[in-house]
N, C-alpha and C positions, 0 to 999 in steps of 0.2 A: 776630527779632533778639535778642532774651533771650538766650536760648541759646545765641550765638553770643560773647557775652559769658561765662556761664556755664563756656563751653569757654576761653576764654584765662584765666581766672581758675584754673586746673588748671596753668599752665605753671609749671615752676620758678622761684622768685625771680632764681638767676643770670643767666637765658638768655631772661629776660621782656622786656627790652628788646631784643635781638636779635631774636626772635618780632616784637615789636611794631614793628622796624623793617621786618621781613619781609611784615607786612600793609601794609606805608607802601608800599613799593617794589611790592610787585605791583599796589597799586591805582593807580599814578601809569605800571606798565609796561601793565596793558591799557587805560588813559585814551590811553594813546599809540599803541598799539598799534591801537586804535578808532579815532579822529577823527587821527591823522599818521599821513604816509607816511614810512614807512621813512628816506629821502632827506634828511627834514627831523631826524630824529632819531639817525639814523648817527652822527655826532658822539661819541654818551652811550658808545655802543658800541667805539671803538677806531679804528685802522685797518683798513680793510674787506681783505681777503684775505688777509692776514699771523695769523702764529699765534708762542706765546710759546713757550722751550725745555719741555720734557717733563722736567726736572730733578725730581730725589725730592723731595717737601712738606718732609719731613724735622719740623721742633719746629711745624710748622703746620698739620699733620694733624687736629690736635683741634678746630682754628678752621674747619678747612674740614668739618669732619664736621659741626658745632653749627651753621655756617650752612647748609649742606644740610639738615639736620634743620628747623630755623627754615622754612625756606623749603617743605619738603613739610607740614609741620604748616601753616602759614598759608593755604595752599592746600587743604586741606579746610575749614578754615572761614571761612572769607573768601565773603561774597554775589557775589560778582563771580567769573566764568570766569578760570580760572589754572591753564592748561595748560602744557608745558614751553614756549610762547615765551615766558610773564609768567615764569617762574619762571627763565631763564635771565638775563634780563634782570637783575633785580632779584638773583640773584647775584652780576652781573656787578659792579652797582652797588655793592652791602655791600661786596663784597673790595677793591674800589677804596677804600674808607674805610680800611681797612687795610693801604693800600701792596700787594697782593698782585699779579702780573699776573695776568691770565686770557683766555683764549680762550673764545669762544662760537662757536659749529658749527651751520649750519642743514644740514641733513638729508633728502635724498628718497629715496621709494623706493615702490612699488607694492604696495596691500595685495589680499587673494585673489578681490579683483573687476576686477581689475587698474584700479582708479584708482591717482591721483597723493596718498601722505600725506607730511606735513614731518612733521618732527622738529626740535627745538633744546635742545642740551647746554653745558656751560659746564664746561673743565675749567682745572685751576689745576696746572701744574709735573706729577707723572705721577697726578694723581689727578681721579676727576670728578666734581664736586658736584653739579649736577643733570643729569637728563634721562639717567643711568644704563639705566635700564632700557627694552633694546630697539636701542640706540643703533646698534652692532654692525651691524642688518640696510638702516642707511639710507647712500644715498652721499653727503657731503660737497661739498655745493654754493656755500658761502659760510662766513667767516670772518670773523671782528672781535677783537683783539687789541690 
């Protein structure tokens, strides 16, 4: 646990309370994620099937970069599992604080044993904050907006 303090203490003064609301959100998204069912939590998430327009970020590019950034840096060090469905989540969350809309994207698709893997993405107007990479090879099963 040192260390894991050691490593937040490295983040920029700017972007330290974003980080540090970045470790808030994914620890309260796999608490939920753990002990509630979806059903009971959907709410946090939006409207379930709907998606928002794909319009350019435009002057909010920088916001959504620094919290994608937040949110992958927090997810390495954070003791708790924080794969892209905590890290989607807890985007989804942050941009909400800032008026942004956003869509979050669960994702299936079969990997080379042919089981069943998800996926979950979170993009904002044409750009995608988390869950970028790979996203492309999964099909689009559900939406929250």
């Amino acid at each position: 646990m040192p260390s894991f303090f050691l490593k937040i203490r490295k983040v920029n003064g700017s972007d330290w309370w974003l980080f540090v609301r970045a470790i808030y959100w994914t620890g309260i998204a796999r608490i939920l994620i753990v002990f509630i069912p979806l059903k009971r939590f959907a709410f946090i998430l939006g409207t379930h099937m709907r998606e928002t327009p794909e319009t350019p970020v435009g002057e909010n590019l920088k916001l959504l970069k620094t919290v994608g950034t937040a949110i992958s840096r927090a997810s390495r060090y954070v003791p708790w599992r924080c794969k892209c469905y905590e890290q989607a989540i807890s985007a989804k969350v942050i941009l909400r604080g800032y008026g942004l809309e956003t869509t979050l994207y669960y994702g299936v698709a079969k990997d080379p044993d042919n089981k069943l893997i998800a996926h979950a993405w979170v993009r904002c107007g044409d750009y995608i904050v988390t869950g970028r990479p790979g996203m492309k090879r999964f099909t689009v099963v559900g939406t929250f907006a």
